[in-house]
C-alpha angles and dihedrals in degrees: 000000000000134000113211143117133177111266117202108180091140087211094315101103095130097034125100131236139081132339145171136206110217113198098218086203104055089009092231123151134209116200133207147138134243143187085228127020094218105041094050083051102046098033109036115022101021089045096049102040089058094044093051086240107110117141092214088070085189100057083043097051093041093045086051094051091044084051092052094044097048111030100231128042102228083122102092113077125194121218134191099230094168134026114201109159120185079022126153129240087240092050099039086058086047095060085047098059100061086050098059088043076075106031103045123096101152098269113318103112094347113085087195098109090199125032091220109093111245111193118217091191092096125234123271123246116254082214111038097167090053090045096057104044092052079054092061096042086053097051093043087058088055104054082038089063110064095214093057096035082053092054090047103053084037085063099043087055094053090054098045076060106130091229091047088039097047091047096052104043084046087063102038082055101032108024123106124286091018095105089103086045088054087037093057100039095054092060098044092057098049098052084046085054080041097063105032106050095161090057089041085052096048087044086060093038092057089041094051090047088050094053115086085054098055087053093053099053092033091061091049094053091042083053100040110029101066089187092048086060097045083048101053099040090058090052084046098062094038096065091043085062092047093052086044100066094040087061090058111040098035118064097195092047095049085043091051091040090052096046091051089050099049086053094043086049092044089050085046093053101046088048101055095037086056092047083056110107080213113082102229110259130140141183129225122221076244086066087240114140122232102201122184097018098187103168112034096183094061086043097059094044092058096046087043087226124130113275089212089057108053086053090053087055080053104061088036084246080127118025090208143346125213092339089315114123142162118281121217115190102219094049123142125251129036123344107244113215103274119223124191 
């Protein structure tokens, strides 16, 4: 089961205004406002349709039965209707308002159960300083008394859980409409890395350290847990696709990924030419020798001749290709001129 929706902020994600949610299936439409487009769809509906709590019990049950229907729920779709930014919570139910006065038919394509707009942001305190000082005392009184102080750190256990912990931090990364969150985070932590090169070198130091034993227990479980390895495969192939596209629809992305590969391919190539017992040589149908070959793919770009195959004249698998074949100082009959 998936968890998406299409998200049509249109670059507004942290603006305020009005919104509404369409069903793609029944083509039905539920209609609200918000301080901040993202947060009212992660944290409120998305939240609470997942977790069967929604307070619209008929956009809960509906979104349930369509679930069910269809085997995935990528058919709710969330659009900006109104942008107000620097609005007011009075204004924003307002404009609402007007909205629902077209939109609501009690019930029928409309998930709104009252035509009149009821606001979930709270409401500020007129004494901010008084409130929270009345919420410290009050905390202060629970951890004082040893039966509540037992049920809190009862409950912050349960939540530091690895299965709680890994589901939630799961969502909070992968989940819909966190792209911006992922976005942010990356670059935060690579101009942290950017600026503090002796704490980026010990981090790689203590990872590298740590590695041989996460091998180890990474290709047991890879052997062993069956469910680990379908798992990971899917995921596998997901991200490749997602690559994939990137590659073609981004430039920068398919320049940077080309240039990664060519490297990756010209390290590849000097390694496995100086593990050869044969010291690289070759001679050309001309008679002209090629010594310390140290890259064979360029080499055999600018011969115009196949990569695969001067390897293969390496290892004697071909005696020769297109007049090309292995040189062996030490040979019998006349030297031909050497070239390097």
């Amino acid at each position: 089961m998936t968890y998406m929706v299409q998200l049509n902020y249109n670059d507004l994600s942290k603006s305020s205004g009005i919104y509404f949610i369409w069903n793609s299936f029944n083509w039905r439409t539920y209609i609200g406002s918000c301080k901040e487009f993202k947060t009212r769809w992660v944290q409120g509906h998305l939240k609470s349709l997942l977790g069967n709590k929604h307070r619209n019990r008929f956009l809960q049950a509906d979104f349930n039965k369509c679930r069910q229907e269809l085997g995935h729920d990528d058919f709710l779709e969330f659009h900006v209707l109104e942008n107000m930014p620097g609005s007011t919570k009075t204004e924003r139910l307002a404009e609402e308002e007007k909205w629902l006065d077209l939109a609501y038919d009690h019930g029928n394509k409309c998930y709104n159960l009252a035509k009149r707009a009821i606001s979930r942001e709270g409401s500020p305190s007129n004494t901010p300083e008084i409130t929270r000082k009345l919420i410290s005392e009050n905390t202060r009184r629970q951890w004082a008394d040893p039966e509540k102080k037992a049920l809190i750190l009862s409950r912050q256990k349960e939540k530091m859980k690895p299965g709680h912990m890994d589901k939630a931090r799961k969502f909070r990364w992968a989940g819909p409409g966190n792209e911006e969150r992922r976005e942010t985070q990356g670059k935060r932590l690579r101009e942290y890395w950017d600026k503090n090169p002796d704490l980026k070198e010990k981090a790689v130091e203590r990872l590298a350290k740590s590695y041989p034993k996460a091998r180890e227990t990474f290709s047991k479980r890879m052997k062993e847990d069956v469910g680990f390895r379908e798992k990971l495969v899917k995921m596998g192939k997901i991200q490749v696709s997602k690559i994939n596209e990137k590659y073609k629809e981004d430039p920068g992305f398919k320049k940077k990924m080309d240039e990664f590969s060519i490297k990756n391919i010209q390290e590849y190539n000097k390694k496995k030419i100086q593990g050869l017992k044969v010291k690289p040589a070759l001679v050309s149908p001309e008679g002209v020798v090629f010594n310390n070959i140290t890259n064979a793919c360029e080499f055999a770009t600018t011969h115009k001749i196949d990569t695969s195959s001067i390897y293969k004249i390496f290892s004697r698998k071909l005696t020769s290709y297109r007049g090309w074949r292995l040189y062996l100082s030490g040979t019998t009959g006349s030297e031909p001129k050497t070239k390097t």
